[in-house]
C-alpha positions as CSV (number, residue, x, y, z in Angstrom):
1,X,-66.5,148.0,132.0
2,X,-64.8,145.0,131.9
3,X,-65.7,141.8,130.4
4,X,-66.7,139.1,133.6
5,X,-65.5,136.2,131.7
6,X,-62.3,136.8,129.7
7,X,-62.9,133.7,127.4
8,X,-65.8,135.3,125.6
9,X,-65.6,137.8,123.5
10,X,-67.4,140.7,122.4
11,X,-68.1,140.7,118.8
12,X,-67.9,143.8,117.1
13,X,-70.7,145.8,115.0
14,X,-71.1,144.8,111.1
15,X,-69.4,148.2,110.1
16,X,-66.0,147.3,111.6
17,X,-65.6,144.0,110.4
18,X,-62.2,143.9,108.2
19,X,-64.0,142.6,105.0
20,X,-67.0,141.5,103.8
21,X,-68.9,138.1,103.8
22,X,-68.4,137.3,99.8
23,X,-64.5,138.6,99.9
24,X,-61.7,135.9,101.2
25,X,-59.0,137.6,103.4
26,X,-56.3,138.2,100.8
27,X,-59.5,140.3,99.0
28,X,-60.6,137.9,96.3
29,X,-64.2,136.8,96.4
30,X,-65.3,133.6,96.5
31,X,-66.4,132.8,93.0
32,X,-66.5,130.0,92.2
33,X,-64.7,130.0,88.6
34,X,-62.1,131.5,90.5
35,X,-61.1,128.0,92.0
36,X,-61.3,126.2,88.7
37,X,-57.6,125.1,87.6
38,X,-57.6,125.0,83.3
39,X,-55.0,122.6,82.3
40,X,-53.1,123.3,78.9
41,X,-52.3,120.6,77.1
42,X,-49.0,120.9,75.2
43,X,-49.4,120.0,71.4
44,X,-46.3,117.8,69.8
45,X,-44.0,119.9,68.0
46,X,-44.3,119.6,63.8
47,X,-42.7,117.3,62.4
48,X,-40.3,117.6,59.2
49,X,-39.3,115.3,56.7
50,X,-35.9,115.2,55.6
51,X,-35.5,114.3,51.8
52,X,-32.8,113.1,49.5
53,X,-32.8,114.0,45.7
54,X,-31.4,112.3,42.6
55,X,-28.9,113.8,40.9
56,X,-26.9,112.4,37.5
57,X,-23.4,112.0,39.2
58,X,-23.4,111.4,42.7
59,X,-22.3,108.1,43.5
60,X,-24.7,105.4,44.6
61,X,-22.1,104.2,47.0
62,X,-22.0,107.6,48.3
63,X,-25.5,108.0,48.8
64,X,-25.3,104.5,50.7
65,X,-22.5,106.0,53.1
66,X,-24.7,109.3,53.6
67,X,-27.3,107.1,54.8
68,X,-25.4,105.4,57.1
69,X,-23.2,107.4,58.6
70,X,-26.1,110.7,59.3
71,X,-29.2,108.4,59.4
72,X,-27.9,105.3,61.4
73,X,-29.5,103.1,58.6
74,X,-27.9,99.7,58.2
75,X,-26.4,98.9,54.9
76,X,-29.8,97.2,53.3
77,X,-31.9,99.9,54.3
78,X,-29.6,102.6,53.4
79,X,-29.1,100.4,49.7
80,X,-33.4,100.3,49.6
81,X,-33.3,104.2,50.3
82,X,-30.8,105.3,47.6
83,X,-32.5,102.9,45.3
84,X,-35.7,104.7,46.1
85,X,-34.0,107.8,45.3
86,X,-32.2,106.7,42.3
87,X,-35.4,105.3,40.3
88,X,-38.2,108.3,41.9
89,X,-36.0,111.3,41.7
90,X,-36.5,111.5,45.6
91,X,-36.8,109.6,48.9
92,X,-38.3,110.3,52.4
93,X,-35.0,109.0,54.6
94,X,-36.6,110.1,58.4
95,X,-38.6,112.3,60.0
96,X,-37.4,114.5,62.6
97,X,-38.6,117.1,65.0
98,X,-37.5,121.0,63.1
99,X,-34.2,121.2,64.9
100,X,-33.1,117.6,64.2
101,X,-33.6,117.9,60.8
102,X,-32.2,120.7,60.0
103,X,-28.7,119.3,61.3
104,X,-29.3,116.5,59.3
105,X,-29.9,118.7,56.1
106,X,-27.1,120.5,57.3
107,X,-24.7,117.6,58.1
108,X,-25.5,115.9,54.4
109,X,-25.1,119.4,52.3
110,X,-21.4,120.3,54.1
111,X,-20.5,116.3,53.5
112,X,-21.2,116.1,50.1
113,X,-19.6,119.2,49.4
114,X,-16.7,118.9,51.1
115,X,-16.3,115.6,49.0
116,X,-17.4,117.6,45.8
117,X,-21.1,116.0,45.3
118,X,-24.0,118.2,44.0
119,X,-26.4,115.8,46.5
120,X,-29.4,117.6,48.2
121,X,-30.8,117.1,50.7
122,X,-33.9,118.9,51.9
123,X,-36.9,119.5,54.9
124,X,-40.9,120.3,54.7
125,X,-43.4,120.1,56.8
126,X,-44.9,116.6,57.3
């Protein structure tokens, strides 16, 4: 028999219904906890501090060039540091995010070096 008025429709019996009340269509249910977004925070990275030592025959002029040329410190500053370094044994010259100072480290050891200096220069954890 055929519906008399095509614009309503015959519903269909609870058993042949494609999913149930407390499921969504794409067969999640409803909970609530479910809709909840968590937002991560992202920590700051650990910072390092990079670290000149004194030694008995590096020159202080050196040391002043070093601090200038790798740490972008104008002359006074850079004259303060390796005075700093020169009376305490050791000075904090920056500090860098891990990969930063490492190149710094890096970029003061082959310098020194290659100019035949026995400076260190070294990183820890802030």
């Amino acid at each position: 028999m055929q519906n008399p008025n095509p614009f309503v429709r015959r519903s269909l019996p609870l058993s042949h219904t494609p999913f149930q009340m407390s499921e969504k269509p794409d067969g999640t249910d409803g909970d609530a906890s479910l809709l909840t977004k968590t937002k991560t925070r992202t920590q700051r990275p650990p910072m390092y501090k990079v670290m000149l030592l004194n030694d008995d025959y590096t020159p202080m002029e050196f040391v002043v060039h070093i601090l200038e040329r790798f740490f972008g410190l104008n002359h006074a500053q850079a004259f303060e540091i390796m005075l700093t370094v020169h009376k305490k044994g050791l000075a904090v010259v920056g500090v860098f995010s891990f990969e930063v100072a490492e190149t710094k480290v890096t970029q003061v050891m082959d310098f020194s070096r290659r100019h035949q200096h026995p400076l260190q220069c070294t990183m820890e954890k802030e």
